[in-house]
N, C-alpha and C positions, 0 to 999 in steps of 0.2 A: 385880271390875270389868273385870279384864281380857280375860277371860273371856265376857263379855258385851258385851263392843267390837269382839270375834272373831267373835260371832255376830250382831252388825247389818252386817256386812262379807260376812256368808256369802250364799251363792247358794245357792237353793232350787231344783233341777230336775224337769223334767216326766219323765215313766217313758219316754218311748220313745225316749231318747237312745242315744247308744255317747260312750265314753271321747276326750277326743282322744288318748290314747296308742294308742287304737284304731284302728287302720290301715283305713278303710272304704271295700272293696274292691268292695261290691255297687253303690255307686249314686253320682254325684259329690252329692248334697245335703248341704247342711251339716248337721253333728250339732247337736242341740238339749241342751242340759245339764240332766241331770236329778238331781245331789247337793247335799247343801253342803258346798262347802271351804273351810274356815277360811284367813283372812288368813296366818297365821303359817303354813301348809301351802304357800300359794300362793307365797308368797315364797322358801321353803326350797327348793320344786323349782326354781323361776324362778334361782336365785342355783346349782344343783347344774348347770342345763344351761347357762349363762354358762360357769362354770368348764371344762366340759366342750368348750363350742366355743371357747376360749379354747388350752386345752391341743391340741385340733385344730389349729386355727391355728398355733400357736409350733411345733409339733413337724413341722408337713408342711412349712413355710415356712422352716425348718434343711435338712429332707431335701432338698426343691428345690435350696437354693442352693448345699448339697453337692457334691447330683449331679451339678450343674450345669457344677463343674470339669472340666477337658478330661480329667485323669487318668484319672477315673472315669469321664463320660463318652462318653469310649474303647470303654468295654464296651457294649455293642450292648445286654448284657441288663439294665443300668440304665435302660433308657429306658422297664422296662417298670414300674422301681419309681420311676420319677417321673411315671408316668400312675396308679398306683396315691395318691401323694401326692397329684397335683391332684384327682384325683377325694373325698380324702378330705376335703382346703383346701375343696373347693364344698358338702361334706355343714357343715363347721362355721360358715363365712361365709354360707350360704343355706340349708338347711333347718335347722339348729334356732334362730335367729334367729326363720323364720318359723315352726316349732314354739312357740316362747317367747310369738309373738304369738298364736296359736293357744289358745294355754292361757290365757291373760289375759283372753282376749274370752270364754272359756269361764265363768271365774270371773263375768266382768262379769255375766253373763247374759244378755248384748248376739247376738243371731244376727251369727255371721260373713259377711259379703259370699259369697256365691257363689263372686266372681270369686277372693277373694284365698285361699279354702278351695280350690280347685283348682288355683291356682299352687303352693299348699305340696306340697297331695297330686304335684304332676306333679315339680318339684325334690326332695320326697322320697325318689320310685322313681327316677328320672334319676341322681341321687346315690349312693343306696346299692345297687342296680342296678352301675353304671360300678366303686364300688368291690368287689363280688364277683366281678364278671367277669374285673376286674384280678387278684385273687386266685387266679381260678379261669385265669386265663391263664398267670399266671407258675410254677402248680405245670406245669402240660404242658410249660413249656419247662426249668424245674428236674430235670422227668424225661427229656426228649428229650436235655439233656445229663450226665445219666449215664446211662443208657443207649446212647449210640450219641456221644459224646464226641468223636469225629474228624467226625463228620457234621456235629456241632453247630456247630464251629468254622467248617464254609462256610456257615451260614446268613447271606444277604444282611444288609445294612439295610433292603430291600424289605420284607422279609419281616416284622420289628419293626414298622415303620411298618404292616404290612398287620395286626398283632397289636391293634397298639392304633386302626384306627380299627374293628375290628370288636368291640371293646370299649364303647364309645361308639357304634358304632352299635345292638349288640344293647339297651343301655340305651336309647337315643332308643324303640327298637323298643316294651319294655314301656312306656314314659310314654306311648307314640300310641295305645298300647291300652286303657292307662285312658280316653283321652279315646273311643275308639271304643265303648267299655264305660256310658260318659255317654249317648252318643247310643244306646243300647239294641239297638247294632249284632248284638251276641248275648247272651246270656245272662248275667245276674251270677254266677252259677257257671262259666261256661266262665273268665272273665278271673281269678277265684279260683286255680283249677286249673289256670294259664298261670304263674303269682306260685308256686305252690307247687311246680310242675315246674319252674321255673328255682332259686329256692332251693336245694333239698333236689339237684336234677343236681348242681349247681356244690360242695354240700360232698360229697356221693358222689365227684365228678370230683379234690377235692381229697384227701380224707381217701386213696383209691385211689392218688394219683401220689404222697402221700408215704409210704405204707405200702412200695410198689414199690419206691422208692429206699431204705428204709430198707433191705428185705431185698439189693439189690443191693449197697448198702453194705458190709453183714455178711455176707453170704456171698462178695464178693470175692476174691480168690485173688492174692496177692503173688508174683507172678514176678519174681524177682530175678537178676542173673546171676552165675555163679558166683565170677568173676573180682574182682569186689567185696571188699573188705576187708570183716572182721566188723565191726568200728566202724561202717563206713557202713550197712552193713546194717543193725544195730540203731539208730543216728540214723533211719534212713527208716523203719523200723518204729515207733518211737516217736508219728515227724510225724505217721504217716499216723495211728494209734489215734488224737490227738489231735484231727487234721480230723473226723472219723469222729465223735467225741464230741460237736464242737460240730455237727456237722450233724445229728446224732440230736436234741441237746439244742432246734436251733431248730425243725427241723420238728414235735415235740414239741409246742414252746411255743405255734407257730402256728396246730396244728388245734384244740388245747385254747381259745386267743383266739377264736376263730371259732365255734367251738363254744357256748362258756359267752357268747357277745355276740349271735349271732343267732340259734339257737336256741330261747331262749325266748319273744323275741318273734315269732316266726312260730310256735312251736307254743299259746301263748296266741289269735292271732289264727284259727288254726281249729277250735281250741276254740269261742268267741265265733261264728266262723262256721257252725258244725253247730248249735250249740246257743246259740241263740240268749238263754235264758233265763239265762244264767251273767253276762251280762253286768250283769245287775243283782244280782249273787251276789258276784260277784270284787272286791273295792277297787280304789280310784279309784290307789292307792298302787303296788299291783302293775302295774297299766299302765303308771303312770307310772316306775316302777325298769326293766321288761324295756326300754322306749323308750331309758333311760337309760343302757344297757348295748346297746343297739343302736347308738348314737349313738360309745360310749366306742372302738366297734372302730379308727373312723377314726382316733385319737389312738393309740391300740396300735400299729396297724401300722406306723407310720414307728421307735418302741422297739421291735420283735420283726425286721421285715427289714433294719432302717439298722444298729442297733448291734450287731448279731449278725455285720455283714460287717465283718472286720477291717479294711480299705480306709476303710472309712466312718469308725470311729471313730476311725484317725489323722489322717483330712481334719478330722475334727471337733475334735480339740483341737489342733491345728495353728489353726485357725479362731478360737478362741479363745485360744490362744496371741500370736495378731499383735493380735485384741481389746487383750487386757490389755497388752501390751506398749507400743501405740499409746495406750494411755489411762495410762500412767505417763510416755508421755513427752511428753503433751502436760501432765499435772500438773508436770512439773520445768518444764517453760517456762514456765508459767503463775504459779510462785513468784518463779520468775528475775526475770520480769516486775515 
């Protein structure tokens, strides 16, 4: 019975559809739905990517109000991991919100509006676009200061500020291009090959500044002076093995996050794109998991760059420390009472 209530609920599609997990890069027309997806499918994904811009939300909107303290700050180069947060806060509050609406209208069988299928597509690239860039900005200046360390130290504030609006601008830059790619300004292949050259640069550009730093790292040379006690000696040897670890351990974690989150959905999408015929080959499941793990990155990154910097995580339970504190003593008043 049940069974069969699943399938008066399902939606029957025409063949010349694409996926909305399908990223559709050639044309702004809305996709036509061409499978059935059972109720209890639709619900599962719709209740997976709540959860997901939910956990966006909480974890970029901690990082913000973090970084926000003067301590922190302070540092010129947090400002470039609270451009990386807001950009991740607008991927979770704004594209899979209208993601979410996306897939529902899909089910309906109902054609999407035009207008409201190319809001999503333009805040989808605007979004996830701002947040690589972010990514891909902060490895160049993670490498400019270890590599040249004293230099690093006079970069302006100018200069941050000039970081992050050419972050957001180069993102404005791909969103103008989908819409110039609408009006058939060039070629639906050229605007493809524009999405796939910023891509694959930005984890090239990443994967490269932190391999560099790794090896700068490890092959380092300890000069020590002589006049030093052995004690201190082996204290500062110790420290530094230990910095050395956790910085191996994050950059590590970060390209592997990056990797295993966007990755497959852009190598699925030119899959799809070459070969057009896979698209009605590939489940409706698969689109919607890689989407789903493209989405996850912006919730990653505030756990892989916040809590990795020791700074952060004493801000953070200091933060919650005066929480709890504050909420025990308005509970004693409130008995007193």
């Amino acid at each position: 019975m049940k069974k069969t209530m699943e399938n008066n609920y399902s939606v029957k599609i025409s063949a010349s559809a694409s996926y909305p997990g399908h990223t559709n890069y050639s044309s702004q027309r809305v996709p036509i739905q061409r499978i059935t997806i059972p109720l209890s499918h639709l619900i599962m994904w719709c209740v997976a990517f709540v959860l997901v811009a939910v956990a966006i939300f909480v974890g970029n909107v901690f990082t913000i109000a973090v970084f926000r303290k003067k301590k922190l700050l302070r540092m010129r180069a947090n400002s470039l991991l609270i451009t990386l947060a807001v950009a991740d806060l607008l991927v979770g509050t704004l594209a899979v919100p209208l993601y979410i609406q996306q897939l529902v209208s899909y089910w309906k069988g109902n054609p999407t509006e035009k207008t409201s299928y190319v809001a999503h597509m333009v805040i989808d690239i605007f979004t996830g676009f701002a947040s690589i860039f972010a990514l891909t900005v902060i490895a160049l200046e993670r490498l400019y200061a270890v590599m040249c360390p004293l230099k690093h130290r006079l970069i302006s504030k100018r200069t941050y500020v000039f970081l992050i609006l050419i972050v957001w601008l180069l993102s404005g830059i791909v969103a103008f291009l989908y819409f110039m790619n609408g009006l058939e300004v060039f070629k639906p292949k050229v605007f493809f090959y524009f999405i796939i050259f910023f891509i694959f640069s930005s984890l090239l550009v990443i994967c490269v500044a932190y391999v560099l730093i790794w090896v700068k790292v490890a092959l380092q040379k300890d000069d020590i002076p002589r006049r030093r006690s052995k004690c201190n000696e082996e204290m500062r040897q110790t420290k530094k093995k230990a910095q050395e670890r956790n910085l191996l351990t994050t950059l590590l974690i970060v390209t592997l996050v990056f990797v295993l989150t966007w990755v497959p959905f852009y190598v699925l999408n030119i899959v799809v794109f070459f070969h057009p015929e896979f698209n009605f080959r590939i489940p409706f499941e698969v689109f919607s998991f890689t989407k789903l793990l493209h989405y996850s990155n912006s919730f990653a990154n505030p756990i892989v760059y916040s809590i990795r910097i020791p700074r952060f995580t004493r801000s953070l339970r200091r933060c919650f420390h005066r929480r709890k504190k504050s909420l025990l003593i308005a509970l004693r008043l409130s008995r007193s009472l």
